[in-house]
Each structure stands twice: as structure tokens, then as C-alpha cells.
C-alpha positions as a Markdown table, in Angstrom:
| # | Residue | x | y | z |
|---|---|---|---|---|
| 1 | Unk | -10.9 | 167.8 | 34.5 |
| 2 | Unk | -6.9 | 167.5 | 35.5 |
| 3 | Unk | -6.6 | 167.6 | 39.5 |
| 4 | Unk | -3.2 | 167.3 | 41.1 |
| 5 | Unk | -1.8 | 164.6 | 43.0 |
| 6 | Unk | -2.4 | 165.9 | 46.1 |
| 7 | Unk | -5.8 | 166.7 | 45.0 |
| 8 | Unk | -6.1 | 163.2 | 44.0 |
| 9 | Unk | -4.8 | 161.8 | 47.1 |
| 10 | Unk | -7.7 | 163.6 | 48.6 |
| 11 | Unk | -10.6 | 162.4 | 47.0 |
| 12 | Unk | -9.2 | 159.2 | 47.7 |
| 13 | Unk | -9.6 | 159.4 | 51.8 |
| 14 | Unk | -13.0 | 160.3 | 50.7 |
| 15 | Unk | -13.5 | 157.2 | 48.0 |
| 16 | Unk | -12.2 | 155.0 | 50.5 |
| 17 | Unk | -14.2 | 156.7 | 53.4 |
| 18 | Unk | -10.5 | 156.8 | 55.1 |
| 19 | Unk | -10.9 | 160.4 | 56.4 |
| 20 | Unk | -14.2 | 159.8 | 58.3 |
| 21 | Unk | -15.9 | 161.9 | 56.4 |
| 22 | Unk | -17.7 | 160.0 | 53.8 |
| 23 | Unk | -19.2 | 156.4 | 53.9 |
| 24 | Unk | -16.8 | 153.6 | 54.0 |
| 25 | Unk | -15.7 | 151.2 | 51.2 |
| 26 | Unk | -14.6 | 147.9 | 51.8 |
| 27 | Unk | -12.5 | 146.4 | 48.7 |
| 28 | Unk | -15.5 | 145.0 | 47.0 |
| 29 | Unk | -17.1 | 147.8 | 47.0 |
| 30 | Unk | -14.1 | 150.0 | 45.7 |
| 31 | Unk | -14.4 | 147.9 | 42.5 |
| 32 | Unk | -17.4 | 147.8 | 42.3 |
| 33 | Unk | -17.4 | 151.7 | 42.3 |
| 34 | Unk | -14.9 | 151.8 | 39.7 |
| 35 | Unk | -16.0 | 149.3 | 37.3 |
| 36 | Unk | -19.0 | 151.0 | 36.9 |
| 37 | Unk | -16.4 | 153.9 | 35.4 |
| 38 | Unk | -14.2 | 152.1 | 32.9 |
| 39 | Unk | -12.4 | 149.7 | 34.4 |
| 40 | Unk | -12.7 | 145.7 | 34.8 |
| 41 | Unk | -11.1 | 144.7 | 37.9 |
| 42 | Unk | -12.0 | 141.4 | 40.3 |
| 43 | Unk | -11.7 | 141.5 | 43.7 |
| 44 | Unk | -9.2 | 138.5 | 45.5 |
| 45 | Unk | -6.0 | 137.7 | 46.8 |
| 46 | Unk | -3.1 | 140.0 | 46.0 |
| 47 | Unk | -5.3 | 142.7 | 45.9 |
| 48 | Unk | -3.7 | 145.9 | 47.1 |
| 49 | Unk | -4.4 | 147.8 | 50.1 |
| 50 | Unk | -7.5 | 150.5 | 49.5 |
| 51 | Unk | -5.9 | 153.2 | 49.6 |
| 52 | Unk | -3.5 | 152.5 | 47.0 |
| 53 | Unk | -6.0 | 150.6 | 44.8 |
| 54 | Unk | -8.2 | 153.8 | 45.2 |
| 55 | Unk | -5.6 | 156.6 | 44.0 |
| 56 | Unk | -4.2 | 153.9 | 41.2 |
| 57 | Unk | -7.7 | 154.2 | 39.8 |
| 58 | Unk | -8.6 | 158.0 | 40.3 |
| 59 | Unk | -5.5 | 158.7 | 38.4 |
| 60 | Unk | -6.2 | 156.6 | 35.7 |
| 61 | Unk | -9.1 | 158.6 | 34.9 |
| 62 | Unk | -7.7 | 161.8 | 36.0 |
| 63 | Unk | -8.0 | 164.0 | 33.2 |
| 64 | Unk | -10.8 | 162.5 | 31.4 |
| 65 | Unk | -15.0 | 163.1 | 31.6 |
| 66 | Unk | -15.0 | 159.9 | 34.0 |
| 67 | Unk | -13.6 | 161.9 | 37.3 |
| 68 | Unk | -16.5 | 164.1 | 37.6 |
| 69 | Unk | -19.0 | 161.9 | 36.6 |
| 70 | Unk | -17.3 | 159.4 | 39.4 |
| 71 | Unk | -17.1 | 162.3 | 41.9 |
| 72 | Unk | -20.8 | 163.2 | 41.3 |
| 73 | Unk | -21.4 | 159.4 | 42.0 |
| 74 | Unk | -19.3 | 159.4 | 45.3 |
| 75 | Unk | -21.1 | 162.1 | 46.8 |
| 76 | Unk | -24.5 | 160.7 | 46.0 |
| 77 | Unk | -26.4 | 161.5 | 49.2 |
| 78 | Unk | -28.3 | 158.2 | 49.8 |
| 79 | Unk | -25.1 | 156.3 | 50.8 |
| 80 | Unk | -24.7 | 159.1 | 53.1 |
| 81 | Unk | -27.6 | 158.6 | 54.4 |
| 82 | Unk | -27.3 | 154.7 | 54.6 |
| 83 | Unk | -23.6 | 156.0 | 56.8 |
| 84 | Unk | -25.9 | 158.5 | 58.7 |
| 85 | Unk | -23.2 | 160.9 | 57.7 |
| 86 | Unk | -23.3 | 164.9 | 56.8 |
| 87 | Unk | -22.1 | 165.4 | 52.9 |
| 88 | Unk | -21.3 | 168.9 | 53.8 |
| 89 | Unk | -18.2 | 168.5 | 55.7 |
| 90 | Unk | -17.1 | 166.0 | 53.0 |
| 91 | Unk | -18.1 | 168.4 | 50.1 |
| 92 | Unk | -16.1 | 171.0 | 52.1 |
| 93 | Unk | -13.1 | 169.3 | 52.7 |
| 94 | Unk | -12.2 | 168.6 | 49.5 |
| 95 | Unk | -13.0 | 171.9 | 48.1 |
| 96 | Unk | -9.9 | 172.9 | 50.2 |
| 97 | Unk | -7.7 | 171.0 | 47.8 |
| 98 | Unk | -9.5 | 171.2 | 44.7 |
| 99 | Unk | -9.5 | 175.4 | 44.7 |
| 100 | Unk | -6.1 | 174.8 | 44.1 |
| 101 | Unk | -6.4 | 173.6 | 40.5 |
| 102 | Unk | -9.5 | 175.6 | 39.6 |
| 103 | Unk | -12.6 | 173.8 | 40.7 |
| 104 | Unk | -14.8 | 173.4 | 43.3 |
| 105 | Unk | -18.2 | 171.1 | 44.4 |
| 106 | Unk | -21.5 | 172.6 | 44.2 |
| 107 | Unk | -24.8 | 171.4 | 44.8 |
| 108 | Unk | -27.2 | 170.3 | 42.2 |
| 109 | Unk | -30.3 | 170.2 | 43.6 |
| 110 | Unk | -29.6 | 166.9 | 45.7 |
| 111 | Unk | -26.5 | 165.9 | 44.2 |
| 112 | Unk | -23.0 | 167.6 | 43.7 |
| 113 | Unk | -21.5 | 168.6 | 40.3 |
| 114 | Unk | -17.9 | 169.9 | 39.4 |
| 115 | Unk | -17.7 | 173.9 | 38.4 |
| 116 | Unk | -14.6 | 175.6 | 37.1 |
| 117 | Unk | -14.1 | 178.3 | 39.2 |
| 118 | Unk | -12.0 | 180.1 | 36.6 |
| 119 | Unk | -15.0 | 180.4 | 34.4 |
| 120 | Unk | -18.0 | 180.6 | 36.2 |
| 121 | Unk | -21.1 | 179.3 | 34.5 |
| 122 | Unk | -24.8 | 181.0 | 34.7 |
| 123 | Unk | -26.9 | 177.9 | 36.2 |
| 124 | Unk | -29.9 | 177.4 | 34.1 |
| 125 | Unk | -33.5 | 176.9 | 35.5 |
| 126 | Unk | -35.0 | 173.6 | 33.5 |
| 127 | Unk | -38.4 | 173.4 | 34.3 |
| 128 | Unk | -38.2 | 170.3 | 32.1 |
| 129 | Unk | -35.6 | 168.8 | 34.1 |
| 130 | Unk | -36.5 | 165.3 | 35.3 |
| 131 | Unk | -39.3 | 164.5 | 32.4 |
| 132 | Unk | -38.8 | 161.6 | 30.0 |
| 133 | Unk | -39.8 | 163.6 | 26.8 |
| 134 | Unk | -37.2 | 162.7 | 24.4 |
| 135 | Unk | -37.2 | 166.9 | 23.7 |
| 136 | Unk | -36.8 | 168.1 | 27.6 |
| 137 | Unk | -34.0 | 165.2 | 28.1 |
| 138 | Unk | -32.5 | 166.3 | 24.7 |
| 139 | Unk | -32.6 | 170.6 | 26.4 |
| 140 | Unk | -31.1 | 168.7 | 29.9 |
| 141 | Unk | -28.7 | 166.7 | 28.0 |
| 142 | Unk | -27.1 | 169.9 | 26.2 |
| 143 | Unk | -26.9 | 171.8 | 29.4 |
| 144 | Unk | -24.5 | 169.2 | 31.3 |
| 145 | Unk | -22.8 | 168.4 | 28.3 |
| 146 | Unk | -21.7 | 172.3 | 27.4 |
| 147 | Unk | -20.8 | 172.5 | 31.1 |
| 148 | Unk | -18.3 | 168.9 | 31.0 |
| 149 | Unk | -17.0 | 170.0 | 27.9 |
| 150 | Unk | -15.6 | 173.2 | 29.1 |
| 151 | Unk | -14.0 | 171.4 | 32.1 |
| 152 | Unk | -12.6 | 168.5 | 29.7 |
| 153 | Unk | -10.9 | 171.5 | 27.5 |
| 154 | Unk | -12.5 | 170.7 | 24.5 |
| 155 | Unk | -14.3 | 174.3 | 23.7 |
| 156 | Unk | -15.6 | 173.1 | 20.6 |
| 157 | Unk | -17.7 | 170.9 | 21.5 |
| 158 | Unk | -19.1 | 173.2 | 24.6 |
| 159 | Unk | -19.8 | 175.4 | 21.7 |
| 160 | Unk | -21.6 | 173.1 | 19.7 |
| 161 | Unk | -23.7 | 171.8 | 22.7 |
| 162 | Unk | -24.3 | 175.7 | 23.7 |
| 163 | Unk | -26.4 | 176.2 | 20.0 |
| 164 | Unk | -28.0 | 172.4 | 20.3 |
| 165 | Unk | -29.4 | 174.2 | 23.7 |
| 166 | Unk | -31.0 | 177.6 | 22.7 |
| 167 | Unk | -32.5 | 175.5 | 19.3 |
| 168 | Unk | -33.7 | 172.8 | 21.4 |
| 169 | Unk | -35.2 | 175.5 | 23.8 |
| 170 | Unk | -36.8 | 177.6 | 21.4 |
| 171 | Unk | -37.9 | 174.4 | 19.6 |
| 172 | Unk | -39.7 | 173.3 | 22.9 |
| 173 | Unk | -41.3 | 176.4 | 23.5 |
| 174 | Unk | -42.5 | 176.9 | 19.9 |
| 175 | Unk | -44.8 | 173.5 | 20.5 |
| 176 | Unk | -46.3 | 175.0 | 23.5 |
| 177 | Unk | -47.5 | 177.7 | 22.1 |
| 178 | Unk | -48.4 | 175.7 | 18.5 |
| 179 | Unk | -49.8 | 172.2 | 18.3 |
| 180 | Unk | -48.4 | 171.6 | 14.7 |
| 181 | Unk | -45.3 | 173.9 | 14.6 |
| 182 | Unk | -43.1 | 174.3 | 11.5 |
| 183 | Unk | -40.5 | 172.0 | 11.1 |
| 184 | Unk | -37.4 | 173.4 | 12.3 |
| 185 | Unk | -34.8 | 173.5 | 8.6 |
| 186 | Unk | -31.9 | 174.8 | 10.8 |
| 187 | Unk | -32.3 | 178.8 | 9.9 |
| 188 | Unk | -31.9 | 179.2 | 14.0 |
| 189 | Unk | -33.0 | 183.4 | 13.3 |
| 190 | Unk | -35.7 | 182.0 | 11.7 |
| 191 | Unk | -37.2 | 179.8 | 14.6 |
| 192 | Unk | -36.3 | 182.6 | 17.0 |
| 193 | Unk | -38.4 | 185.0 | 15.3 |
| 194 | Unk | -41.9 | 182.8 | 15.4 |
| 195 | Unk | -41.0 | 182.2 | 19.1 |
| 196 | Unk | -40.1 | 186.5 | 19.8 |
| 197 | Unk | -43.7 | 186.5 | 18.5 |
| 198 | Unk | -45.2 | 183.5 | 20.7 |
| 199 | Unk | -43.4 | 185.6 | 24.2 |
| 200 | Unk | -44.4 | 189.4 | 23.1 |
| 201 | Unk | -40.8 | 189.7 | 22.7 |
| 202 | Unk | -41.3 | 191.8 | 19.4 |
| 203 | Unk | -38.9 | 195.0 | 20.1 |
| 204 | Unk | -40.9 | 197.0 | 17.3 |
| 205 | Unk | -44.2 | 196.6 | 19.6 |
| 206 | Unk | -45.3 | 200.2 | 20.5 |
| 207 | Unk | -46.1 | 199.7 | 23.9 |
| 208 | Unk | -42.4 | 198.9 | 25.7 |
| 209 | Unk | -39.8 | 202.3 | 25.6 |
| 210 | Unk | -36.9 | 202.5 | 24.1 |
| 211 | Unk | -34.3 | 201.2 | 26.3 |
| 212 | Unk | -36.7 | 197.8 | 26.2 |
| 213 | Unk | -36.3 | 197.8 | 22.9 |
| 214 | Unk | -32.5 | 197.6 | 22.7 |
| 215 | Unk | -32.8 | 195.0 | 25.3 |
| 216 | Unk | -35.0 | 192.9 | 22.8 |
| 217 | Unk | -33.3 | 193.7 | 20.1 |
| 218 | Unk | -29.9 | 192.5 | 21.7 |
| 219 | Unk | -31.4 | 189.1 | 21.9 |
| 220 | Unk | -31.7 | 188.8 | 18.0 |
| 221 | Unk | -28.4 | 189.9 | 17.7 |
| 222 | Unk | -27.5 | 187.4 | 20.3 |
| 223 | Unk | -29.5 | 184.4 | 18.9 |
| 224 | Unk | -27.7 | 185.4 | 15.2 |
| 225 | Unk | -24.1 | 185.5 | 16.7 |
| 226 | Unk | -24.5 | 182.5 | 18.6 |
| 227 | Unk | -25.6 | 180.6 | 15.2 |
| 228 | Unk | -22.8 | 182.6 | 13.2 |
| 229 | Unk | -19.9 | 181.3 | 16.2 |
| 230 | Unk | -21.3 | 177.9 | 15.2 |
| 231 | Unk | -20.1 | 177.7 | 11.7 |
| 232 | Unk | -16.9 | 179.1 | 12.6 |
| 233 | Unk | -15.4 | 177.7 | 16.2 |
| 234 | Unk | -17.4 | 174.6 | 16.8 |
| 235 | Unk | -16.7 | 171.2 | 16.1 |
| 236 | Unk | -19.7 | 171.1 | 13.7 |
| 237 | Unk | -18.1 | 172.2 | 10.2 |
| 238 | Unk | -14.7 | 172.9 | 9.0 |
| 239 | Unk | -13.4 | 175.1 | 11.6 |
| 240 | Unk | -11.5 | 178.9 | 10.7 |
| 241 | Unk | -11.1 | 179.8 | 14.2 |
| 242 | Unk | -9.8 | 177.9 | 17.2 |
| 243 | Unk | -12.1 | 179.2 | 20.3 |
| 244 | Unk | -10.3 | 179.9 | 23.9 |
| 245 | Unk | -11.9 | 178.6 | 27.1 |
| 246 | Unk | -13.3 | 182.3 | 27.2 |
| 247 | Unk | -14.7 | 182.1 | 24.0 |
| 248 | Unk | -16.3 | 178.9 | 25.0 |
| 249 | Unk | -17.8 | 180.1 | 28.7 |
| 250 | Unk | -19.2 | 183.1 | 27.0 |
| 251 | Unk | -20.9 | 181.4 | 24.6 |
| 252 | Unk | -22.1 | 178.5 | 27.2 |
| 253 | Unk | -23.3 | 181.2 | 29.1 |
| 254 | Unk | -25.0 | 183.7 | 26.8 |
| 255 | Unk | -27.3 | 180.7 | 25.4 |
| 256 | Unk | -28.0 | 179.1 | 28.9 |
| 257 | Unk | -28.9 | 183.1 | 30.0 |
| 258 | Unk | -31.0 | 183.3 | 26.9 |
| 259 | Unk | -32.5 | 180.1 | 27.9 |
| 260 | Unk | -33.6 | 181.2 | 31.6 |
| 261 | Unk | -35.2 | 183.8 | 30.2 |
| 262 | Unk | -37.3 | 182.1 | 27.5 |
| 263 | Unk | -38.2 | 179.9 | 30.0 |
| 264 | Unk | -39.8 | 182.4 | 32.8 |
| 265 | Unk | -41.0 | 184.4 | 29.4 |
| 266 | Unk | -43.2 | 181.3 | 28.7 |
| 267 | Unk | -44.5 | 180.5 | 32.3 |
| 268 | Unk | -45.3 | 184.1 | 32.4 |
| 269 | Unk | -47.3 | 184.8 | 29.4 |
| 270 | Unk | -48.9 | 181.1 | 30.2 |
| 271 | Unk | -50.1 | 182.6 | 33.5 |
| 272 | Unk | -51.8 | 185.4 | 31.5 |
């Protein structure tokens, strides 16, 4: 994430809480802030004014994974609330400046994250999200890092993430359906297969019509590309092609779309 200097000068007010619109931070407290994101600074004499301290730090980091995982920290509600101030009209504010280099804030759930506007992503529905199962952590883990990784440039590793999601989510589901599940051996097809058969999701089933069944089908074909783009634009193996952004935001977004839709396949045919 690369934000410009005004930009920068921006989030600063609201780092500082100089633009009244976010809670204040005395000295301490700024490096305090911005220890806790790479750097090893002491507060005491000669230290310069807040403002300047601030914007010094944010463009240190500018560029890097640190500025949106700092941003998501400034914003975090309960220091508003300790301010008895609005996030909104923060959260507003700066997306007036930051649509000018391609992002924006969002809310997630109660906190804020960083979205590229110039490649939207398909938010996912985890209803794992928040559990301290190494495998639902592992499925939430993926799904921010695919998203960070396409704002840090590096599309590789989105696409990497993207297939560590769908096997992680078709993994998950495969143990809620069978106590002792096969081990997965890394044929992804394979695993998606057992699970089509877990969800009804079998297109050759003679009850769903036709167009149903090129829908299901598609998803195979989907699931086989998605492990086939691994091999050959991800980080993973010796790469022949170099992926674009669009490349990666596709790919981030067809496994997180085939996710949600695992997901309210399982919840459904649990209800049954």
C-alpha cells in the first residue's frame, strides 16, 4: 500500500488526533503507537513536534504491509469510544484523500480495513471467523492475507494464499460431514469431488435441469483452474508466467466466491 504525501499528511492529523476528528495522542503515546509497528523509538528531550514525528514515521512504512495494519489499529473503535468520538467522520475524511491513490476504508464488522478500489474484492462470509481452531484461523488467516498481498503488489503470493483458502475450506467442510476424512495428498480436484458429493453439488444428479448443471459443472472447472494457476503464477514453484494485479484479483475473488458458497451450501444441507 503506497499513499501520497498528501495522503500521508492526512492520516497524520488523524494519528495525531490534530484534525479533531480522531482521539488525541500525546508524544508518548505516538511512540507507543509506532513501536508496536517496527520501530524502537524513546520518548524525551529533543523530541520533535507530533506532527512531524507522526508523518516521519507513516512514511517510513509507507509502502510496506505495516500502514494498513497501523491504519486498521488507529481506527480501532474502543479508543474512540474512550474520546467519546464518532469514527465515521474520521473514516470519511480520509477517504477524501486516499481515493486519490486507489484506496478507500471499509468497515470490517467493528473495525476498518484498507480495499483497493481499483480491484474490488468479493467479501467472504467466515462463519469460522473468531474461533481458535488451528483450521478456521488457518481459512481466516488466508483470506486477509490474499487481500494484503494484492494491496502490497506482490500477486504471487495473493495467488498462493487464494488456493491455501479454497483447500483449507473444502478441507474444513470435508470433517463436518466425516469424522475420519481422508488425508488431504494435495490432488485439490480430488478433495473437491468427495466434498461436491458431501453438498449435493453432483451436476450428473437427475433431479436439477440443465442450466444447473453447467452451473455445477463450472465449479470443477473452476476448482481445476484455480489449482492449475498455482503451479504456473504463484510463488509456490518455479514460476512460467508472471501474474498482473488482474490476474491476481480474479483469482482472489473466484476462490473467496467459491468459498461463500461452500459455506451457505453446508449450513443449508446441515439444516436439512
Amino acid at each position: 500500500m503506497k499513499l501520497s504525501a498528501r495522503s500521508i499528511q492526512a492520516l497524520g492529523k488523524i494519528v495525531t488526533g490534530d484534525a479533531g476528528l480522531s482521539p488525541y495522542r500525546s508524544g508518548p503515546k505516538l511512540v507507543n503507537l509506532f513501536n508496536d509497528f517496527g520501530a524502537s523509538d524513546r520518548y524525551g528531550q529533543g523530541f520533535p513536534s507530533r506532527w512531524q514525528y507522526a508523518e516521519e514515521k507513516l512514511h517510513a512504512i509507507n509502502g510496506t504491509k505495516m500502514l494498513p495494519a497501523l491504519i486498521r489499529s488507529v481506527f480501532d473503535p474502543r479508543d474512540f469510544l474512550d474520546a467519546k468520538k464518532e469514527v465515521e467522520p474520521a473514516i470519511d475524511h480520509l477517504n477524501q484523500h486516499l481515493k486519490y491513490d486507489g484506496y478507500e476504508l471499509v468497515k470490517d464488522g467493528d473495525f476498518v480495513k484498507v480495499r483497493d478500489v481499483n480491484g474490488v474484492m468479493v467479501d467472504i462470509t467466515n462463519p469460522f471467523k473468531g474461533s481458535d481452531d488451528d483450521a478456521h484461523v488457518f481459512i481466516d488467516e488466508q483470506i486477509q492475507k490474499s487481500e494484503s498481498k494484492i494491496q502490497e503488489r506482490d500477486y504471487d503470493g495473493a495467488i498462493t494464499n487464494a488456493r491455501a483458502l479454497l483447500e483449507a475450506v473444502l478441507t474444513e467442510i470435508e470433517t463436518q460431514f466425516v469424522s475420519a476424512a481422508p488425508e488431504y495428498d494435495g490432488d485439490m480436484i480430488k478433495l473437491y469431488r468427495r466434498v461436491q458429493k458431501h453438498l449435493n453439488l453432483d451436476p450428473s444428479r437427475a433431479d436439477i435441469d440443465s442450466t444447473l448443471k453447467q452451473v455445477l459443472s463450472g465449479l470443477v472447472s473452476v476448482t481445476s483452474g484455480l489449482a492449475g494457476l498455482r503451479n504456473k503464477m504463484s510463488d509456490a514453484h518455479v514460476r512460467s508466467y508472471k501474474p498482473m494485479k488482474h490476474h491476481a484479483v480474479l483469482v482472489v475473488n473466484a476462490s473467496k466466491t467459491m468459498a461463500n458458497f461452500l459455506f451457505e451450501t453446508m449450513a443449508y444441507q446441515k439444516k436439512k
